[in-house]
VEXVO-258539 format. One record per residue (C-alpha): x, y, z; residue in three letters; residue number from 1. Coordinates in steps of 0.05 Angstrom, whole numbers. Each point is the difference from the previous one (the first is absolute). Layout:
rec px X, py Y, pz Z, type ALA, seq NUM
...
END
This chain:
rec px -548, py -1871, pz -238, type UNK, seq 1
rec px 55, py 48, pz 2, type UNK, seq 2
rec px -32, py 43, pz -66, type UNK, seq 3
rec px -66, py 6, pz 42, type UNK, seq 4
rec px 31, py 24, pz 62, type UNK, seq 5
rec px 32, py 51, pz -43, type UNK, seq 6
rec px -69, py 19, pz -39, type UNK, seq 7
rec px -30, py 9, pz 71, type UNK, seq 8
rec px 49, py 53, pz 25, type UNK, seq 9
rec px -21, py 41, pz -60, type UNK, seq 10
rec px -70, py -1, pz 10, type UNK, seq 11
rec px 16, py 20, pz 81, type UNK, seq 12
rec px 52, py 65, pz -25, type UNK, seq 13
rec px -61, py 20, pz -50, type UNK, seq 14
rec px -46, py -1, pz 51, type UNK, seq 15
rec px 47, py 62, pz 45, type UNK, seq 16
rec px -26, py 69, pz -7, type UNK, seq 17
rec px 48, py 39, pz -30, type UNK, seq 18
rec px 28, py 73, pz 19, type UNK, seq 19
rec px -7, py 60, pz -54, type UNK, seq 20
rec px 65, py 44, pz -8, type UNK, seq 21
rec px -54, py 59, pz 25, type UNK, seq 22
rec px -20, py -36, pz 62, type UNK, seq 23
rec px 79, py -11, pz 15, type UNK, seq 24
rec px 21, py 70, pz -11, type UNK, seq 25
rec px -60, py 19, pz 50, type UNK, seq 26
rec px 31, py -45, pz 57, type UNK, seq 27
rec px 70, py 29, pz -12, type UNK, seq 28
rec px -25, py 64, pz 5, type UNK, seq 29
rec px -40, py -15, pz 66, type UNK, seq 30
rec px 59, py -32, pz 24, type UNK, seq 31
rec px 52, py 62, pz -12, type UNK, seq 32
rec px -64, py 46, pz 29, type UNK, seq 33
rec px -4, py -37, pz 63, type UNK, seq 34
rec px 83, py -3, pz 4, type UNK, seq 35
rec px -3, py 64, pz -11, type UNK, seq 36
rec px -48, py 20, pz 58, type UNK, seq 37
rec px 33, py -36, pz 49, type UNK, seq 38
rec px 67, py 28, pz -21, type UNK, seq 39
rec px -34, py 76, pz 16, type UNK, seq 40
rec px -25, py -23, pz 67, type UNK, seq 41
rec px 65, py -24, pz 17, type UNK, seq 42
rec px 43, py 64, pz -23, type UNK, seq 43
rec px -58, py 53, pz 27, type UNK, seq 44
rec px 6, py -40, pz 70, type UNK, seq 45
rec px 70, py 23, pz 0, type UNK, seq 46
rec px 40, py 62, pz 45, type UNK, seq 47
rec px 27, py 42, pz -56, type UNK, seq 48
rec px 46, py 73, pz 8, type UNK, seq 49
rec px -18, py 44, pz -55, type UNK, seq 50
rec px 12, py 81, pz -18, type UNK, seq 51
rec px -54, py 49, pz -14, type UNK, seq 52
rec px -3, py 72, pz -12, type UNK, seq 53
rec px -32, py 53, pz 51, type UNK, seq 54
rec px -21, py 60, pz -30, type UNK, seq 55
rec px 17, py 64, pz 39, type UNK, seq 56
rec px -37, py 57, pz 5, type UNK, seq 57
rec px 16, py 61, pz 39, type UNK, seq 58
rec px -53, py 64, pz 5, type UNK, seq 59
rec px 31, py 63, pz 21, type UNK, seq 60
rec px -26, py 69, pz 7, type UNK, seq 61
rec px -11, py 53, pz -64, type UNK, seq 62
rec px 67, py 47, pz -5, type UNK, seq 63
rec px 41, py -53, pz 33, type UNK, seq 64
rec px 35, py -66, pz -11, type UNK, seq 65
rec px 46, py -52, pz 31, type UNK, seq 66
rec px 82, py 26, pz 3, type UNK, seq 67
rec px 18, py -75, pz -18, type UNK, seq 68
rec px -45, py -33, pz -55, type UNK, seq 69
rec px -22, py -59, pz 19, type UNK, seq 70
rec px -8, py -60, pz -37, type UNK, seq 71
rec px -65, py -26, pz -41, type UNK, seq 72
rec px 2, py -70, pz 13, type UNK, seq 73
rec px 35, py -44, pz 48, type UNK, seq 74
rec px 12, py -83, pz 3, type UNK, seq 75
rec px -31, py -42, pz 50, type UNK, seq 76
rec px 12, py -75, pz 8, type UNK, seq 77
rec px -57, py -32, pz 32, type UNK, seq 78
rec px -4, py -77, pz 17, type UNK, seq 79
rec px -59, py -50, pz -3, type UNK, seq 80
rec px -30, py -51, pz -33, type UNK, seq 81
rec px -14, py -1, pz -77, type UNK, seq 82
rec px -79, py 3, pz 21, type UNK, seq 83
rec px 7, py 57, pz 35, type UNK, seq 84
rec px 48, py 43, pz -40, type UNK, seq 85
rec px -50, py -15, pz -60, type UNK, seq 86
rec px -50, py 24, pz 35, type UNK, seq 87
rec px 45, py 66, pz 13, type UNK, seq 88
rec px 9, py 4, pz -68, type UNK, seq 89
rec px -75, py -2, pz -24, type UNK, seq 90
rec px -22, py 45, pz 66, type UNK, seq 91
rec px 52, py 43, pz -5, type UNK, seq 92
rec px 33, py 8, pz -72, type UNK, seq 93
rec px 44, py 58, pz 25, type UNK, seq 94
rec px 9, py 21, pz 68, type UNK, seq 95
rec px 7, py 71, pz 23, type UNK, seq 96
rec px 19, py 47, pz 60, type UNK, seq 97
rec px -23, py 62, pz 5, type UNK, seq 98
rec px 20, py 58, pz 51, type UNK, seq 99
rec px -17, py 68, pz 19, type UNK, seq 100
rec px 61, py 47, pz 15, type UNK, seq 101
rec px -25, py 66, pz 39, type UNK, seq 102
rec px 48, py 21, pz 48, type UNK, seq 103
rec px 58, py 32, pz -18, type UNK, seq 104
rec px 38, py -28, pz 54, type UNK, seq 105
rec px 55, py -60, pz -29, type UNK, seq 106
rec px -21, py -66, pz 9, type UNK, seq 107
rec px 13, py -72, pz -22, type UNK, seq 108
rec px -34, py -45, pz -33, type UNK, seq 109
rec px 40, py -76, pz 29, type UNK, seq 110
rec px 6, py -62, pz -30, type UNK, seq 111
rec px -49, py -35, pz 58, type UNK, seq 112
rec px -59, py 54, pz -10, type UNK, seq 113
rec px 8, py -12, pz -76, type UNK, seq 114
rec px -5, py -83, pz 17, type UNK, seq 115
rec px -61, py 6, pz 52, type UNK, seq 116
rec px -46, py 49, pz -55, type UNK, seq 117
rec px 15, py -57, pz -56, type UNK, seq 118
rec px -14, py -51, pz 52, type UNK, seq 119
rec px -73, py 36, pz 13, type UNK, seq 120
rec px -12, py 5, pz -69, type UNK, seq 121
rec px 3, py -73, pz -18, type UNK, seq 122
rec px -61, py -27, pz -20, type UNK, seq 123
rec px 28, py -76, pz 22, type UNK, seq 124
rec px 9, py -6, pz 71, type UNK, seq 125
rec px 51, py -46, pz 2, type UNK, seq 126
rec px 50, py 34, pz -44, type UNK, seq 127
rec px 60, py 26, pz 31, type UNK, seq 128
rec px 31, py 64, pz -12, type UNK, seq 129
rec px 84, py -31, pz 5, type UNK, seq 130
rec px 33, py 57, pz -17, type UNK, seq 131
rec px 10, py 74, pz -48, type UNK, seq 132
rec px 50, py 24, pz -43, type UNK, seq 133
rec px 0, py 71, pz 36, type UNK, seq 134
rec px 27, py 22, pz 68, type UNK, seq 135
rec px -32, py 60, pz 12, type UNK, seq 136
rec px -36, py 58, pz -40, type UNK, seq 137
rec px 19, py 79, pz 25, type UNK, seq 138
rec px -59, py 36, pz 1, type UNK, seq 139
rec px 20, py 75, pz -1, type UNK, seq 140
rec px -46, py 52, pz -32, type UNK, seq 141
rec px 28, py 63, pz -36, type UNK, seq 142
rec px -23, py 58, pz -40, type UNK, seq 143
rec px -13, py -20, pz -73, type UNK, seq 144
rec px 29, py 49, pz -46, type UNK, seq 145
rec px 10, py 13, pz -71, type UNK, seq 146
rec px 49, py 24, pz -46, type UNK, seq 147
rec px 20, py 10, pz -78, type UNK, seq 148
rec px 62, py -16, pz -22, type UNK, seq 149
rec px 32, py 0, pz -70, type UNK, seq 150
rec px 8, py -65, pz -39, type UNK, seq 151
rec px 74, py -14, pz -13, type UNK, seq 152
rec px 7, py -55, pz -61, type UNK, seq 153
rec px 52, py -51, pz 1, type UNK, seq 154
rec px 25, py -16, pz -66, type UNK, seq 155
rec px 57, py -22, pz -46, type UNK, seq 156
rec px -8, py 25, pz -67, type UNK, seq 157
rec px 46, py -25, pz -63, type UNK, seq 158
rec px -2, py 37, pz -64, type UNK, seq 159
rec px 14, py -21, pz -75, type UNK, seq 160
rec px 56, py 38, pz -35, type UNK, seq 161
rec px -7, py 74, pz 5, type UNK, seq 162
rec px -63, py -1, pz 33, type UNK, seq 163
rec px -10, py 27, pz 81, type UNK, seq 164
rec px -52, py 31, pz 42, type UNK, seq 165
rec px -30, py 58, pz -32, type UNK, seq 166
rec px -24, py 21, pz 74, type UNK, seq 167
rec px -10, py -16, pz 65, type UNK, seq 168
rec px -56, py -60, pz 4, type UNK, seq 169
rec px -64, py 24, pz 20, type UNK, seq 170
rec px -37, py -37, pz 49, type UNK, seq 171
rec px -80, py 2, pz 1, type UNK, seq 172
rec px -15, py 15, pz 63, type UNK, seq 173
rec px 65, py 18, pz 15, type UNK, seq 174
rec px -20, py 1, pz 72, type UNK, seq 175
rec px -41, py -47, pz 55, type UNK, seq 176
rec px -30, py 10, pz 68, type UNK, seq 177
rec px 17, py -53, pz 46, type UNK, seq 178
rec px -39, py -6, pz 65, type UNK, seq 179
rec px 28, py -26, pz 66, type UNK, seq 180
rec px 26, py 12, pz 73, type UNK, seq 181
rec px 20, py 65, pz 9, type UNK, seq 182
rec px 70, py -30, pz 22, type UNK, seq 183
rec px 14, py -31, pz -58, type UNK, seq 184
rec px -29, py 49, pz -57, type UNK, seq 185
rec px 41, py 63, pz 39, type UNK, seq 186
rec px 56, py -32, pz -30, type UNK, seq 187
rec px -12, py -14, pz -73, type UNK, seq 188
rec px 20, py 47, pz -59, type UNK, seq 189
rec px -10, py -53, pz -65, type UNK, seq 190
rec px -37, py -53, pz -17, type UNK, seq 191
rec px 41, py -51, pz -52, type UNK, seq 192
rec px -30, py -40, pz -63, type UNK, seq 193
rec px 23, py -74, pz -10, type UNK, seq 194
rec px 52, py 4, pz -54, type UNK, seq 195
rec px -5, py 18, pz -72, type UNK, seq 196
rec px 46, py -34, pz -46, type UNK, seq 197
rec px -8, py 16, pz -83, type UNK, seq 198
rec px 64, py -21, pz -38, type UNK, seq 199
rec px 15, py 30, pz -72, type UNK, seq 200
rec px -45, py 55, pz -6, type UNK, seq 201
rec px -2, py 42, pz -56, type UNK, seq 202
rec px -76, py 30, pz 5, type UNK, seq 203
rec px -45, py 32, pz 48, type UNK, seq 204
rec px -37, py -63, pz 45, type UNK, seq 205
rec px -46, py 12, pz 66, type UNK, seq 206
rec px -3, py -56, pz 45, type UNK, seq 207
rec px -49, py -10, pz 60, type UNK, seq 208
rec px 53, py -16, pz 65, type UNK, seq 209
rec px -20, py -27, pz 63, type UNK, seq 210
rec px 15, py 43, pz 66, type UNK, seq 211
rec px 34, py -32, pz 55, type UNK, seq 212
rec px -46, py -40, pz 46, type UNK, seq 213
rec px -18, py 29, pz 67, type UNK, seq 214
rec px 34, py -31, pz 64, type UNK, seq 215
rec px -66, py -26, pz 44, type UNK, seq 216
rec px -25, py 68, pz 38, type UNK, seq 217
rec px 8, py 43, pz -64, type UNK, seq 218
rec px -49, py 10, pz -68, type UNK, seq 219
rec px 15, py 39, pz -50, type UNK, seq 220
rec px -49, py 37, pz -51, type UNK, seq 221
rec px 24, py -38, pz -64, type UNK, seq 222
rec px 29, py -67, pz -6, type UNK, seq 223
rec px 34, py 22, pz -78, type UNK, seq 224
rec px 19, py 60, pz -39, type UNK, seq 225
rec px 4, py 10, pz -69, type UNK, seq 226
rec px 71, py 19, pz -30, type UNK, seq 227
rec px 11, py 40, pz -64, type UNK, seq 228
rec px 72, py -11, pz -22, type UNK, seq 229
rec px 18, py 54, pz -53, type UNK, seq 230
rec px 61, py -31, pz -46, type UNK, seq 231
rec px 29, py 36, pz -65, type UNK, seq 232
rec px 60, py -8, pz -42, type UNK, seq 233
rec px 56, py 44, pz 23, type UNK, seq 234
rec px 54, py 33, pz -58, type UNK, seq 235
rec px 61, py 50, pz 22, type UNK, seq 236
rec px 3, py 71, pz -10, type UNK, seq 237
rec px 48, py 50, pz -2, type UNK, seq 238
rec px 1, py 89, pz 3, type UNK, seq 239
rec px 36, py 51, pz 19, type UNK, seq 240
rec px -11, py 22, pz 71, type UNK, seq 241
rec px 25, py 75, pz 30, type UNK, seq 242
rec px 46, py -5, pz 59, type UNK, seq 243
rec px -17, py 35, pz 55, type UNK, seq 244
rec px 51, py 28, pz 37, type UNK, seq 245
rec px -4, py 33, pz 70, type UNK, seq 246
rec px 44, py 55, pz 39, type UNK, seq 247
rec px 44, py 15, pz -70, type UNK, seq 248
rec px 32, py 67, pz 10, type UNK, seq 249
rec px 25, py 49, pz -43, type UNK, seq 250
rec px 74, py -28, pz -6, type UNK, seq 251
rec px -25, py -73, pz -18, type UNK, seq 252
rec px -9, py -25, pz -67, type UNK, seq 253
rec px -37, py -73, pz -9, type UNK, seq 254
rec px -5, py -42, pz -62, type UNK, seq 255
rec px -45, py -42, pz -25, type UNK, seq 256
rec px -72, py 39, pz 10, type UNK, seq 257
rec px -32, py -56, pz -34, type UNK, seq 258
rec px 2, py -69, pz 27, type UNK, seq 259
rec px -20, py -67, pz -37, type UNK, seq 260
rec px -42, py -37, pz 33, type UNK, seq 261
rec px -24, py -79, pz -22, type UNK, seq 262
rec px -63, py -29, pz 38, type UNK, seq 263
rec px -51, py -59, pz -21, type UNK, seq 264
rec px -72, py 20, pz -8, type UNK, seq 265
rec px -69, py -36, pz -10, type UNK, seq 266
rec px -27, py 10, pz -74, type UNK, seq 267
rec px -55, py 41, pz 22, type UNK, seq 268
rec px 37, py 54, pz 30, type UNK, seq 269
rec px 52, py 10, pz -52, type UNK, seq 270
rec px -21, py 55, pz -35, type UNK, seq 271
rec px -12, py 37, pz 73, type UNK, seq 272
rec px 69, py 0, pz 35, type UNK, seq 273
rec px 39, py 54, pz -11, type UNK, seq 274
rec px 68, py 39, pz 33, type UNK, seq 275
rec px -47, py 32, pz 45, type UNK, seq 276
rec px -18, py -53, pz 31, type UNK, seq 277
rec px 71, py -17, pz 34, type UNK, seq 278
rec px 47, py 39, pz 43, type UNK, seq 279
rec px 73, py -9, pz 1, type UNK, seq 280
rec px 36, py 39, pz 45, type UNK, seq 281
rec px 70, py 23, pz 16, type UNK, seq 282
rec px 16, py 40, pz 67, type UNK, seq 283
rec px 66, py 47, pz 3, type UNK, seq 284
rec px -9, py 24, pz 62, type UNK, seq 285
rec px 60, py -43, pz 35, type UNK, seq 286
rec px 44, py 2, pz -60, type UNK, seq 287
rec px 61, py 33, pz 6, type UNK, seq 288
rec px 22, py 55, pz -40, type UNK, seq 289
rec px 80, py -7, pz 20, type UNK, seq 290
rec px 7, py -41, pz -67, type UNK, seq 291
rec px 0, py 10, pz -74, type UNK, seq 292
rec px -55, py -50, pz -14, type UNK, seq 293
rec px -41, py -53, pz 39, type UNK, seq 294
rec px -62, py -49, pz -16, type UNK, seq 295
rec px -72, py -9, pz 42, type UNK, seq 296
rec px -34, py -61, pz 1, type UNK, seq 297
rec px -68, py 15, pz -36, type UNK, seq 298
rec px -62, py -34, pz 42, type UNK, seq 299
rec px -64, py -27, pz -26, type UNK, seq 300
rec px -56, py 55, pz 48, type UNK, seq 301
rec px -57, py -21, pz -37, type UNK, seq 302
rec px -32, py -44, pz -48, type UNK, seq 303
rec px -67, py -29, pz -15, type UNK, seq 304
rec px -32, py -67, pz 22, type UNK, seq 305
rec px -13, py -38, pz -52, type UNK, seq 306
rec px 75, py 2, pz -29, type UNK, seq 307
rec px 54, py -46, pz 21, type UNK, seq 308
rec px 70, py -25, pz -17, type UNK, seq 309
rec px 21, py 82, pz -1, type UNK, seq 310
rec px 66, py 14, pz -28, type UNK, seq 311
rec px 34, py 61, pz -15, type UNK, seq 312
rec px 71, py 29, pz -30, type UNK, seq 313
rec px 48, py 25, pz 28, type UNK, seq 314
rec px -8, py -9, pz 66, type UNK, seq 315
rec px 33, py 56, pz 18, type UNK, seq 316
rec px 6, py 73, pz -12, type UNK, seq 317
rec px 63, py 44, pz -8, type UNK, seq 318
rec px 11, py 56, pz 25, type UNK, seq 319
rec px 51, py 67, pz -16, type UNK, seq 320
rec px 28, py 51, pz 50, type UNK, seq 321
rec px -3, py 61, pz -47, type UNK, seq 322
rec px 51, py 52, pz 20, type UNK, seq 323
END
């Protein structure tokens, strides 16, 4: 009896339609869809604060701009629902504000002006406008002006072993215009580069360096400048140069004439330098005669520019009362 209960229930569970793994991973997916949609609905339906950008545009007259640059952009936080800020969104991806400055006359543009044109210029009506990140805007226009300057180039420059600047670095252009409020260009002279750092150098390089950026209000003609740095290996020298001696009289007797003279010069001038090209002088005019002998301290007048580390012996000259 027992056995054909049992045979029975097998028949009944053979009989029940059963669910493909396709037709399950359908439901799941219809139920995650429809948890899903209700989910939205219930977030959208809710009062959110968020930030957005404004855009700021300000129009002045030819030959003339504002004293104080304003700013670009500005922040505004606006509150509503998630339904209507979306619909802020797709209306209007980026807002913008845009004014026309004609009179000369200072004015301001306020924080509550600034929060009543965003407010107009919502597409969703019941967004609200809470607050900005600016208090107020100075609107003051003033003659546009412009003015070149020379480039000055910031740098720190480290050489191998016996190797230095062969001469100064050449900038390409070594000058800018920069454009602006007559206020504010009156007072420039220079325009600096960011810095140039080149460690170890023992050959010519040229590097392209970045100018300073422009405060807001200001633009400049180039934003970099080439810079040629000149670098040769450096020896020492040495020659005989004459001493010069000023208001010798008759009764005075000097020695040495001839002065040795050490200096360190590039390679590629070598050859070139020569005793003319230095002056040591010795001045007896304030000397006095009322001893037997006396010394002068000899002084380096003149020497060229591309020689350094200038040495000479003695440092002195002597002098003889003849009587």
């Amino acid at each position: 009896m027992a056995l054909t209960r049992v045979k029975k229930l097998q028949r009944l569970l053979l009989r029940i339609p059963r669910i493909k793994p396709s037709e399950d991973r359908t439901i799941l997916l219809v139920c995650i869809g429809i948890a899903l949609a209700f989910w939205l609905l219930v977030k959208l339906s809710q009062t959110y604060r968020v930030a957005r950008e404004v855009d700021l545009t300000l129009h002045v007259p030819d030959g003339k701009t504002l004293a104080t640059a304003a700013p670009a952009a500005l922040q505004a936080e606006l509150e509503g629902t998630g339904w209507q800020l979306m619909f802020e969104y797709l209306m209007n991806a980026r807002h913008n504000l845009v004014y026309e400055i004609r009179t000369e006359t200072a004015t301001t543009l306020s924080r509550v002006k600034l929060e009543d044109d965003i407010q107009r210029n919502l597409a969703s009506n019941g967004l609200i406008v809470l607050d900005v990140n600016i208090d107020n805007i100075p609107l003051q226009l003033e003659n546009k002006e412009s003015k070149k300057v020379p480039v000055v180039l910031n740098y720190r420059f480290s050489f191998a072993a016996e190797y230095e600047l062969q001469r100064e670095v050449v900038l390409t252009p070594d000058s800018i215009t920069v454009s602006g409020p007559a206020s504010q260009i009156k007072a420039l002279q220079s325009w600096p580069s960011d810095s140039l750092v080149l460690q170890a150098l023992n050959d010519p390089v040229k590097r392209i360096v970045r100018l300073r950026k422009p405060p807001s209000g200001l633009e400049i003609s180039h934003e970099e400048v080439e810079a040629d740095v000149a670098v040769e290996q450096f020896t020492e020298k040495w020659l005989f140069v004459p001493l010069t001696v000023t208001h010798v009289s008759d009764s005075l007797k000097f020695f040495p004439d001839r002065v040795k003279l050490t200096c360190v010069v590039g390679l590629s001038r070598y050859n070139d330098l020569d005793p003319a090209d230095f002056t040591l002088l010795a001045d007896l005019k304030d000397v006095s005669t009322s001893k037997g002998a006396n010394t002068v301290p000899i002084v380096l007048a003149r020497q060229p520019y591309f020689v350094r580390n200038v040495y000479f012996t003695p440092q002195s000259v002597e002098f003889f009362i003849l009587k």
